[in-house]
Structure formats: structure tokens, C-alpha cells
C-alpha positions in Angstrom: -65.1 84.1 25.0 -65.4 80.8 23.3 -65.5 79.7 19.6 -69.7 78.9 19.9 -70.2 82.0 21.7 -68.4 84.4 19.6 -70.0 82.6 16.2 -73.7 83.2 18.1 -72.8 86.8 18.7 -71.7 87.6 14.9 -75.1 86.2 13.8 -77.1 87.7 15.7 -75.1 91.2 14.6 -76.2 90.2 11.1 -79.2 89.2 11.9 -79.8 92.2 13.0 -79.9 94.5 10.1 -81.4 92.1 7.8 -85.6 91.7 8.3 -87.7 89.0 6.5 -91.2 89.8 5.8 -92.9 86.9 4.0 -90.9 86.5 0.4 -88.8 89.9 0.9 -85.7 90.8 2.5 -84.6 94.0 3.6 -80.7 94.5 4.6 -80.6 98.2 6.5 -79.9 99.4 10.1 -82.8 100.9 10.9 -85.1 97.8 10.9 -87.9 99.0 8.8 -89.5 96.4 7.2 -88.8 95.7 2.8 -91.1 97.3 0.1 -94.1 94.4 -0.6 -93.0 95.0 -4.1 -89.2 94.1 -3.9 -87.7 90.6 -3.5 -84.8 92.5 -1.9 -84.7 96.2 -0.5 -81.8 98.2 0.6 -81.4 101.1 2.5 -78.6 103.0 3.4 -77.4 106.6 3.8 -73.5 106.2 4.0 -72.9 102.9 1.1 -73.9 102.2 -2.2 -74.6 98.7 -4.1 -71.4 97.4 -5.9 -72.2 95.2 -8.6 -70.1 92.3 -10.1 -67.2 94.2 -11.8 -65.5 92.5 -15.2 -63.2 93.0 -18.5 -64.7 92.8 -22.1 -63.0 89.2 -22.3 -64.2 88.2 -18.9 -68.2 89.5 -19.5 -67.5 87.3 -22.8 -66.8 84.4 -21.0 -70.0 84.3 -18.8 -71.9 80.5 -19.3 -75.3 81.2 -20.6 -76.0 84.8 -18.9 -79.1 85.1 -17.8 -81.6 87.2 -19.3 -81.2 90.6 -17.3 -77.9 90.0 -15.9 -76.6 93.2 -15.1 -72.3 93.5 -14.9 -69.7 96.6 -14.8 -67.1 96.3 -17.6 -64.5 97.8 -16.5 -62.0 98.2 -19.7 -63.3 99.2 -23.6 -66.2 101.0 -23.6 -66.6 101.1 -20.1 -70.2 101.0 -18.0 -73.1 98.9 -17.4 -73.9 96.3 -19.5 -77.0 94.1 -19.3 -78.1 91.0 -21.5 -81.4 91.8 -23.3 -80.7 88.3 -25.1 -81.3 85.1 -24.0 -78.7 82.7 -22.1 -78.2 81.2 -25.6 -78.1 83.9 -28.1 -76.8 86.8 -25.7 -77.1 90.4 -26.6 -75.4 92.9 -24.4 -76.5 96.5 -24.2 -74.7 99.1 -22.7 -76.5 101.0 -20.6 -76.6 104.6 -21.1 -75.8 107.7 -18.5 -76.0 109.9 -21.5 -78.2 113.6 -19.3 -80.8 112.9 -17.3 -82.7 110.8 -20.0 -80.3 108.5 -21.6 -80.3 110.3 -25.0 -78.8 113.0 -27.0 -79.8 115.1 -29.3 -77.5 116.1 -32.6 -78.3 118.6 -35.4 -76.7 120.3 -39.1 -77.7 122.2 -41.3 -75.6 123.5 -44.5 -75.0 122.6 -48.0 -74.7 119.4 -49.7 -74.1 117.2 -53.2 -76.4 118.0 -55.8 -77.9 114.0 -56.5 -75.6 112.3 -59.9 -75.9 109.1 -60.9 -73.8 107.5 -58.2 -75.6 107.3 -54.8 -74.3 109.9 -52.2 -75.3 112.2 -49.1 -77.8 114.4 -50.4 -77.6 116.5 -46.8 -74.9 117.4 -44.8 -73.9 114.7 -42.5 -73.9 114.1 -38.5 -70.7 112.0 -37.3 -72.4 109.8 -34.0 -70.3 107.5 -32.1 -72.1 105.1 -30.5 -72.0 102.0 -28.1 -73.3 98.5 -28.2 -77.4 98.3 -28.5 -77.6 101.6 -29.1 -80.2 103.0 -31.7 -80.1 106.5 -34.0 -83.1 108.0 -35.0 -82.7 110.3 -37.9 -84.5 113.0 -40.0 -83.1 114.8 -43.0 -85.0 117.3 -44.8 -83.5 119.2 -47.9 -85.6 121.2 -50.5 -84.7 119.7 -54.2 -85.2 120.7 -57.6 -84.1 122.2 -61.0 -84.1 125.3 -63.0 -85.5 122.7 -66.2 -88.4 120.2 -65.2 -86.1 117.7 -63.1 -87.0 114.1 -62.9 -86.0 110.3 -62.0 -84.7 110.8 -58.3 -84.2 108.5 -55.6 -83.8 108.8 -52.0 -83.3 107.1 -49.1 -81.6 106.7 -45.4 -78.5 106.4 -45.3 -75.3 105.7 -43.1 -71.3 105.2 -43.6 -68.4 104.6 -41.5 -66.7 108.0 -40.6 -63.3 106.5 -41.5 -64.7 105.8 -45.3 -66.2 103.2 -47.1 -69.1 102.4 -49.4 -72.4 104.2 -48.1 -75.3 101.4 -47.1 -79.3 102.8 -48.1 -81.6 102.2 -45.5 -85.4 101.0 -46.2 -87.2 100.8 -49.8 -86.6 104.2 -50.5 -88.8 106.7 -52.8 -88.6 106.0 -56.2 -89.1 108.6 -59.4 -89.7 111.7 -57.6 -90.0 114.7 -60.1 -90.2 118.7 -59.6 -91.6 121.1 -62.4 -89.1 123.5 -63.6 -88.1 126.9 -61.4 -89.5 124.8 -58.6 -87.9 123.2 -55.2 -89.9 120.8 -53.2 -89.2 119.6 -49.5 -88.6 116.4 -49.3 -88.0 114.5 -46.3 -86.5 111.0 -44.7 -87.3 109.3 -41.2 -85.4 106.3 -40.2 -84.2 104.7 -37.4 -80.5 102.6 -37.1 -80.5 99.4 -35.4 -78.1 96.8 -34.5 -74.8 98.5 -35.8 -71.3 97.4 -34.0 -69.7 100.4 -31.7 -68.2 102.8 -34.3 -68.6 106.3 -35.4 -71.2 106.8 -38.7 -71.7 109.6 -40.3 -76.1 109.9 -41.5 -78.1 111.5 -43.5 -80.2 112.0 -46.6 -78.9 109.7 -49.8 -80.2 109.2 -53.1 -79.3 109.6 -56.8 -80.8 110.4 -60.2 -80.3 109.9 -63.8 -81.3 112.9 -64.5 -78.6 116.2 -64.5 -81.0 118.8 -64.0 -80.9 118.3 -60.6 -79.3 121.8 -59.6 -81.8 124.1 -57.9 -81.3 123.3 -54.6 -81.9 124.8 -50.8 -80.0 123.9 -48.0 -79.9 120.6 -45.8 -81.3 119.9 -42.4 -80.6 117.1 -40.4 -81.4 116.1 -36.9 -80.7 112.6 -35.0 -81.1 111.0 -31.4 -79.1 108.3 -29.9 -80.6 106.2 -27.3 
């Protein structure tokens, strides 16, 4: 067999498990024609699609990414990563195998701080690790009050490193709550964390009051999702 002939039999071999239907391209062995809907479709029972596979330092590296570039980064934090960012101010996001839906679910519920002057968890806490891009949506619910009228109390948001540190207040907060005496009220905070580095944060109700009286108090409820 000569050198043309054996180069004309390999591509017609490929040629014949790719087929071209006006701007699609289907690569199988079956020769059914691509989805109308899909630049390129492919079918197989027996092999998967491997996509570009890259260290933290070499994803890092990448020349203006394009918007939607999908790589597997195969040392810290491993998985699939895609740039939700622009070729010039890139953002990756992991992408998340996390059950069926690509979020999970955490809850608490126990005692907490009663509120001082000095801004603290007013809930028990949830510890949450998560990745890059990835958001937490909490709620934290605690009944507060005071065996006296109880008065000037603050609360807010809030989230701080597991391994310590000062505790950040998220949003404007609600200012100058008060309770009548012998009475606790339900009070309640939504929020959602954004745009944190990969870590581990511990969330919950904070707030704070000037006011001492502060010392009736029910039990804490807190509930969060990561996606």
C-alpha cells in the first residue's frame, strides 16, 4: 500500500463517523445526523468527553479566557472551573457536584450570647466551607427580649472566619428595636454572602445593644444554603 493510498483510507475512516448538516457537526458511529440546536453533537455509548485538564497555576496563566471557558483543575480545590468574567477581568467559578442540584442545605438550633455592647453572634453559628463563586444564603431567627422593658438593639447579618477574627455585619441592619417588659419577640435576618475567598465562615444572627436588660431570651434557629 502506498503513502497516498493509505492517507485516503484514514480519511475516509474519519470521515466516516463525523456528519455535517449545514452549521452542525456530529462526531458518532452511527451516522445519525447532529441536533439543529447544537454547533457540535456527540454521541457515544462506550467514551466520554475529556476536557482540557490544568493546575491552579496553569488555569492562572490562561491569556484572556474567554467568557465561558470551561477547564478541569486538577490540584487545590479540585473540579470544573468556568470563567463567568470577561477575558480581561476573569472570574472563575467552580462548578458544583454538590446532590443532584448543586446545593446543600445546613441547619442549628441552640442557645446563644445574650446581645452587650460589643457586637457578637446573637444565634448559634453554622461553620460552611466553601469554594470560589460560591454564594450562602442565610436565615437566623431567635426570639429576644427582657424581664424589664428592654430597648436600643441592633441586629444584623453576620459572618467570621472559623479560625477567628473580627466579625464583619452584613447590610444596613435594624436599628433601635425595643420589647415591653416579660415579653420576647421573634426577630428575624435574611441575607445572602457573595464574593468571599474559599475558606470556612461561621454565620449567623449579630447585633448589639446598650441596653443590659437584654436577658429574656428563647433559643436560636439558623438555616443556610450554599450554591
Amino acid at each position: 500500500m502506498n503513502f497516498m493510498k493509505y492517507i485516503f483510507i484514514c480519511f475516509c475512516s474519519l470521515l466516516s463517523s463525523i456528519v455535517i448538516s449545514a452549521q452542525s457537526v456530529a462526531i458518532n458511529n452511527d451516522g445519525s445526523v447532529p441536533d439543529n440546536s447544537a454547533i457540535l453533537d456527540l454521541k457515544s455509548g462506550s467514551k466520554g468527553l475529556l476536557i482540557p485538564r490544568m493546575t491552579l497555576a496553569q488555569k492562572n496563566a490562561l491569556v484572556l479566557p474567554a467568557k465561558g471557558l470551561l477547564i478541569y483543575q486538577t490540584d487545590t480545590l479540585e473540579g470544573f472551573y468556568c470563567n463567568k468574567g470577561t477575558p480581561e477581568v476573569v472570574s472563575w467559578a467552580k462548578i458544583s457536584m454538590e446532590g443532584s442540584t448543586g446545593v446543600k442545605g445546613y441547619y442549628v438550633a441552640g442557645g446563644a450570647v445574650f446581645p452587650t455592647s460589643t457586637i457578637g453572634f446573637l444565634t448559634p453559628t453554622i461553620s460552611i466551607t466553601i469554594t470560589a463563586g460560591q454564594k450562602i444564603h442565610v436565615t437566623a431567627t431567635r426570639a429576644l427580649g427582657g424581664i424589664d422593658d428592654a430597648h436600643n438593639l441592633t441586629i444584623y447579618g453576620g459572618w467570621q472566619l472559623a479560625s477567628g477574627g473580627p466579625i464583619t455585619a452584613v447590610g444596613g441592619g435594624m436599628f433601635g428595636l425595643s420589647v415591653p417588659a416579660l415579653t420576647r419577640i421573634p426577630m428575624t435576618v435574611s441575607y445572602v454572602l457573595e464574593n468571599l475567598a474559599p475558606g470556612t465562615y461561621k454565620v449567623g444572627m449579630v447585633g448589639a445593644s446598650s441596653d443590659p436588660k437584654w436577658e429574656n431570651n428563647d433559643w436560636g434557629y439558623v438555616s443556610a444554603l450554599v450554591y
